[in-house]
C-alpha positions in Angstrom: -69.0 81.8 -63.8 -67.6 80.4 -60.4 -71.7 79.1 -59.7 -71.1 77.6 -63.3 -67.9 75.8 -61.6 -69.1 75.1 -58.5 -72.1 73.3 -60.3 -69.9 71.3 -62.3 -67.8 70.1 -59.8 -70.7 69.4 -57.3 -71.9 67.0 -60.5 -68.8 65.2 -61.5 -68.7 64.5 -57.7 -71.8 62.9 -57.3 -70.8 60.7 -60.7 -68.2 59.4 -58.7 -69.3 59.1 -55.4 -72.1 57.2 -57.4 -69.6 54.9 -59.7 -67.7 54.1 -56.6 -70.6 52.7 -55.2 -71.9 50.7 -57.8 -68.4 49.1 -58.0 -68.5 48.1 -54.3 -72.1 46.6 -54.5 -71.3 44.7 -57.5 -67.6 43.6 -56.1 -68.2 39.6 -55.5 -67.8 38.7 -51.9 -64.8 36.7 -50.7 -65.1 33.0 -51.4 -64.5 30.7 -48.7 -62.7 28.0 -48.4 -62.9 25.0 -45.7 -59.8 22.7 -45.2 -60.0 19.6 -43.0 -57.6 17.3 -41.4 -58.0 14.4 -39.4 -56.9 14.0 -35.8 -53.5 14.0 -36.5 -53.8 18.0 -37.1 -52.1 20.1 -38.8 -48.8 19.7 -37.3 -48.3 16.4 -37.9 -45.5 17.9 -40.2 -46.3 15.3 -43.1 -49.9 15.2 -45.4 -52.2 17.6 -43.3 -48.9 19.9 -43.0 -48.4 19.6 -46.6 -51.9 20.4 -47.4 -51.8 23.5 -44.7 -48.9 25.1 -47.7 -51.0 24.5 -50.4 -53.9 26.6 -49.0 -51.4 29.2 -47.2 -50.1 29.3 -50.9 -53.5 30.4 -52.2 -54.4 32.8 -50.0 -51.2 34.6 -50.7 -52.3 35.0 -54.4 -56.4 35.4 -53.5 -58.3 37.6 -51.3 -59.7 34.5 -49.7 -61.2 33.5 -46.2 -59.6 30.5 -45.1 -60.7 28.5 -42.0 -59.2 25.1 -40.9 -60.7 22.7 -39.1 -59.7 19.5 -37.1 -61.5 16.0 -36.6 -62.0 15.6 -32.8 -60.6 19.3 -31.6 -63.7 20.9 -33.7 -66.0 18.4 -33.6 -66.7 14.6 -35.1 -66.4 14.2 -38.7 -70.1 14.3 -39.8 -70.3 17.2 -37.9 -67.3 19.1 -39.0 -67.9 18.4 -42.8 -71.8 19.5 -42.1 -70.6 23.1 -40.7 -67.9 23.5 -43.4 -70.5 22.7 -46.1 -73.0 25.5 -44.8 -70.5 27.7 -44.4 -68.0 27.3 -47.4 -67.6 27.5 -50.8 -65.4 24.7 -51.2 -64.8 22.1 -48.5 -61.6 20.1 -49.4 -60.7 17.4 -46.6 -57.0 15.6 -46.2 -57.2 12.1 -46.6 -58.9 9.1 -47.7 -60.5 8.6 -44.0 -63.1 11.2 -44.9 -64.1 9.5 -47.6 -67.6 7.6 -46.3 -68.8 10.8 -44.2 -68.0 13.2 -47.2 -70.2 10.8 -49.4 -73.2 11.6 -46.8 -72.6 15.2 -46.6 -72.0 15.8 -49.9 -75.3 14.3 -50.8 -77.0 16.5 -48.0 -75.5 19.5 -49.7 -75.8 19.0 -53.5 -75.4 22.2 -54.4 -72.1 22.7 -52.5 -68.6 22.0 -53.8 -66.0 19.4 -52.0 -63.0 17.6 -52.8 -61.1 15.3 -51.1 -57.5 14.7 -51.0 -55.6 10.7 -51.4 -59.0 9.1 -52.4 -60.8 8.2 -55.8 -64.8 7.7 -56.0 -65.5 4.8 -58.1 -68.7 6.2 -59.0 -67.9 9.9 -59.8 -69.6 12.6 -57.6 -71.1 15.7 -59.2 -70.0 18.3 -56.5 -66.6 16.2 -55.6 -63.3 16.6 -56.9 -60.9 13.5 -56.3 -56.7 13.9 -56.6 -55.0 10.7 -55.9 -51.0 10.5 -56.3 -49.2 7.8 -58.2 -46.6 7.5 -54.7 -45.4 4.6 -55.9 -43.2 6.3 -58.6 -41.1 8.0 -56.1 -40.8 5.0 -53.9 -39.5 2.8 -56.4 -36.1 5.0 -56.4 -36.1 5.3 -52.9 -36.1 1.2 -52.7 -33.1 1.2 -54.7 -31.2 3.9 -52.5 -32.2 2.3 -49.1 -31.4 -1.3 -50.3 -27.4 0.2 -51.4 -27.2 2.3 -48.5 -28.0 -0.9 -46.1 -25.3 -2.7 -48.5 -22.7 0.0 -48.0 -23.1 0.3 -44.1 -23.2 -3.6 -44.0 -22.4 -6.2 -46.9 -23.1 -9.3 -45.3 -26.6 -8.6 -44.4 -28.7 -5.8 -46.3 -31.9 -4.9 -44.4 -34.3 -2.3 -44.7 -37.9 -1.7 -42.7 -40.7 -0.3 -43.6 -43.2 0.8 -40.8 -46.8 2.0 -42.3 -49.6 3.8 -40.6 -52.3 1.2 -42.1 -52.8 -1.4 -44.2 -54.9 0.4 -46.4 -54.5 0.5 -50.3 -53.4 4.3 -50.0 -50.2 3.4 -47.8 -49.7 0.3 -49.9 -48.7 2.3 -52.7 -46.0 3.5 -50.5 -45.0 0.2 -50.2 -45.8 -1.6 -54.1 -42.6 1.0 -54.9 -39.9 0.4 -52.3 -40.1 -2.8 -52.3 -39.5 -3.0 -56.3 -36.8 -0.5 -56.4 -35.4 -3.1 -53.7 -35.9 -6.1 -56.1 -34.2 -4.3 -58.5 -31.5 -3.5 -56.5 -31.2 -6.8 -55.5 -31.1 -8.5 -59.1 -28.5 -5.7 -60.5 -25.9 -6.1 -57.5 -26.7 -10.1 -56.6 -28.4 -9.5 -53.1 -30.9 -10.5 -51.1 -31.9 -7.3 -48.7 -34.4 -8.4 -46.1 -37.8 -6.6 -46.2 -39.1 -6.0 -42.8 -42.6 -4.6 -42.9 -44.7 -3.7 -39.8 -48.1 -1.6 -39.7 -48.8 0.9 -36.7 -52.5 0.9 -37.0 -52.4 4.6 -35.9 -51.0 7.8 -37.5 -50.4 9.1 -34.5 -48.4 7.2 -32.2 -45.0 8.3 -32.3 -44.2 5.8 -29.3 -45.7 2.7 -30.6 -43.8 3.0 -34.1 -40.9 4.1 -32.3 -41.0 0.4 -30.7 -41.2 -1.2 -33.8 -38.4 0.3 -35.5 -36.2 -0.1 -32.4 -37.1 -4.0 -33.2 -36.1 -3.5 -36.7 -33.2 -2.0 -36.0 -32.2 -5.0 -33.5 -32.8 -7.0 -36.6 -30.3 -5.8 -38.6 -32.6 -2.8 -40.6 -30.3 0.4 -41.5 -32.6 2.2 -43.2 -36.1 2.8 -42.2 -38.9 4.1 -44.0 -41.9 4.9 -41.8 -45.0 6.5 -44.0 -47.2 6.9 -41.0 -48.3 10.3 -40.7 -47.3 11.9 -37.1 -46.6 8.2 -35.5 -43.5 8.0 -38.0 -41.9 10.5 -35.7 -40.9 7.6 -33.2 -38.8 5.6 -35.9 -37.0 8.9 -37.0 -36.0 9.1 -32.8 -35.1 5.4 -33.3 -32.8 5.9 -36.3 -31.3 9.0 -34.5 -30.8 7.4 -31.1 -28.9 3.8 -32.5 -27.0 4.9 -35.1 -29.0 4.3 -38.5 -30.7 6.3 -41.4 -34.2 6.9 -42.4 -36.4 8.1 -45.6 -39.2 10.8 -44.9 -42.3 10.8 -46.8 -45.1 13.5 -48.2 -42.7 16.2 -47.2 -39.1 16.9 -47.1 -38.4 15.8 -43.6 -35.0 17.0 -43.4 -36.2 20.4 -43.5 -39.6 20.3 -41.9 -38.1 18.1 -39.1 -34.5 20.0 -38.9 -33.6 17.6 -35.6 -33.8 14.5 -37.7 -31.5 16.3 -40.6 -28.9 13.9 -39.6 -30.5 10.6 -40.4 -33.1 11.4 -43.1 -31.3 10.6 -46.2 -34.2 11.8 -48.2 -37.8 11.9 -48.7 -40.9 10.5 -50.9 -42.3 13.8 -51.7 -46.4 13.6 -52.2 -47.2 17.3 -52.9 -50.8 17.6 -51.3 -49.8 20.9 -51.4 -49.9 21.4 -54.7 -53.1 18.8 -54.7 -54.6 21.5 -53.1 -53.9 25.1 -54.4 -54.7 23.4 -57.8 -58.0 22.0 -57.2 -59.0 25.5 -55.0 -57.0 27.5 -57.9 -59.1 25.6 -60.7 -62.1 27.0 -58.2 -61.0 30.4 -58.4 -61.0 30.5 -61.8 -63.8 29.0 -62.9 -66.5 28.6 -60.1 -66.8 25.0 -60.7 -64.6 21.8 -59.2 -62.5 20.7 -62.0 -63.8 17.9 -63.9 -61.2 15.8 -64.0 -59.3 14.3 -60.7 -55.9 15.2 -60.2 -53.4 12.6 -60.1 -49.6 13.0 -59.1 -47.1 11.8 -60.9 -42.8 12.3 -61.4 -43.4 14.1 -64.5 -46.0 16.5 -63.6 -44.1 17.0 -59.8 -47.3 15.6 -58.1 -44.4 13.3 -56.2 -40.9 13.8 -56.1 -37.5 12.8 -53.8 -35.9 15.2 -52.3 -32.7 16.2 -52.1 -30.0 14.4 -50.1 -28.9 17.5 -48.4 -26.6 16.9 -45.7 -26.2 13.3 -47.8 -24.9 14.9 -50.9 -21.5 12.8 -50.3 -22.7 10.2 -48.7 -24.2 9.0 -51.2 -21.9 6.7 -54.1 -22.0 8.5 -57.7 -23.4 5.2 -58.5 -26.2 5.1 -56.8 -26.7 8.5 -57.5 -26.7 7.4 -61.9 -28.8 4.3 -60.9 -31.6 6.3 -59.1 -31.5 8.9 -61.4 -31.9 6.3 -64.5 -34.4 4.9 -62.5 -36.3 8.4 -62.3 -36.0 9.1 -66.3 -37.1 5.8 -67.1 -40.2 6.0 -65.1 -41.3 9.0 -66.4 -40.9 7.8 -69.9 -43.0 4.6 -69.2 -40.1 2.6 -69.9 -40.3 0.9 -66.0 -44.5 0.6 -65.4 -46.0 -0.4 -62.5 
């Protein structure tokens, strides 16, 4: 009887011991994933920093390997891109610059998967993903507010600057929206605010667009809104140091950037975060790129404005009903760009 027992123990043993391995050698093996940012880096606490939380985000929900890479630290961009491709499941790199080199790869590597973050393909890739963001949505209402906060500081002369990294069509979108919600602002409260616009030519120097805004602000700007990656730093230390506001951009500034919390009046919000963990989530679940590009937009939260925070009384009730008439009729197409 116990030989019986023993026996039959001994077998159900093995049965397991030999499901238990079956199910390991036919467990998948950990995708990969490949994020890229330019020279800026990943702390340039705006668009690569943004994308950064989107794939943090991921990996909290997948057991993923995750590896970042940066132009110039890790290599040139060919180079990086070539590396991430043979080593990757998905390569998805921050920013329209990548555009021309990920063409090259990705046509080296057809059987890989990419996707690139801020840029469009005309011609559509096979193996590339596109998301693009409709900024200009969450500009508009930020042209209004800085065009009545200039007012309010200062009614005989509204001004407001805008300080870009480029003068490409990406951070033009940036400014197609601000300067409208300015116009309107100007034709609902009979004004004339004076645009100043400047370009940096770099998204990383802080000290040059610090210069520029410091000339704005001698001009008469109040507000300044600097969409230039990790060079927009230096007109946030401007603002702070003479006594004027600024608006952030891609990410909530007056959180990421607490030291500047006392000038940022808000932010244009352009979620490459959630540019990312869709596009690597669509992945996930499908083992394909998704076929249609992602493109942000008020009502699908792909950009937003942040919250006023320390601003919350600052700012009028009126401007407050404007911009948030502005917002509503935006998303229902009533106000088109």
């Amino acid at each position: 009887m116990l030989n019986r027992l023993y026996s039959f123990l001994l077998l159900s043993i093995v049965s397991l011991m030999a499901i238990a391995c079956e199910s390991v050698n036919n467990t998948e093996p950990k995708k990969t994933f490949t994020i890229i940012a330019d020279e800026s880096g990943f702390d340039d606490m705006s668009f690569n920093y943004s994308g950064k939380l989107g794939m943090q985000r991921l990996a909290e929900q997948y057991d993923i390997n995750v590896i970042y890479r940066t132009i110039g630290v890790d290599g040139s961009v060919s180079d990086v891109l070539s590396q991430a491709a043979a080593n990757s499941d998905l390569t998805i790199c921050l920013g329209y610059t990548f555009a021309d080199a990920l063409d090259s790869v990705a046509n080296a590597f057809p059987s890989k998967l990419f996707s690139i973050i801020d840029y469009n393909f005309r011609d559509r890739k096979h193996n590339i993903n596109s998301s693009t963001f409709d900024v200009k949505q969450a500009t508009y209402p930020l042209g209004y507010l800085a065009a009545a906060i200039s007012k309010d500081l200062d009614s005989a002369k509204s001004a407001v600057g805008f300080i870009g990294g480029d003068m490409s069509e990406e951070i033009n979108q940036f400014l197609v929206g601000f300067r409208a919600g300015i116009r309107r602002y100007d034709s609902t409260n009979n004004m004339n605010t004076d645009l100043q616009i400047e370009y940096v030519n770099s998204f990383s120097d802080s000290a040059k667009c610090y210069q520029i805004a410091k000339s704005m602000i001698a001009n008469g700007a109040k507000v300044i809104f600097p969409p230039a990656g990790k060079s927009g730093l230096g007109a946030f230390a401007a603002a702070k140091e003479f006594g004027v506001y600024a608006i952030g951009y891609d990410v909530d500034c007056a959180v990421v950037l607490p030291d500047f919390a006392d000038v940022i009046i808000s932010s244009c919000l352009k979620r490459i975060d959630n540019a990312v963990f869709a596009v690597a989530d669509y992945y996930l679940k499908n083992r394909i790129i998704q076929p249609v590009p992602y493109f942000g937009t008020l009502k699908n939260e792909g950009v937003a404005i942040a919250p006023f925070h320390r601003f919350d009384a600052f700012v009028p009730a009126s401007t407050r009903n404007a911009i948030d008439t502005i917002i509503q009729s935006i998303k229902s197409k009533a106000i088109t760009f």
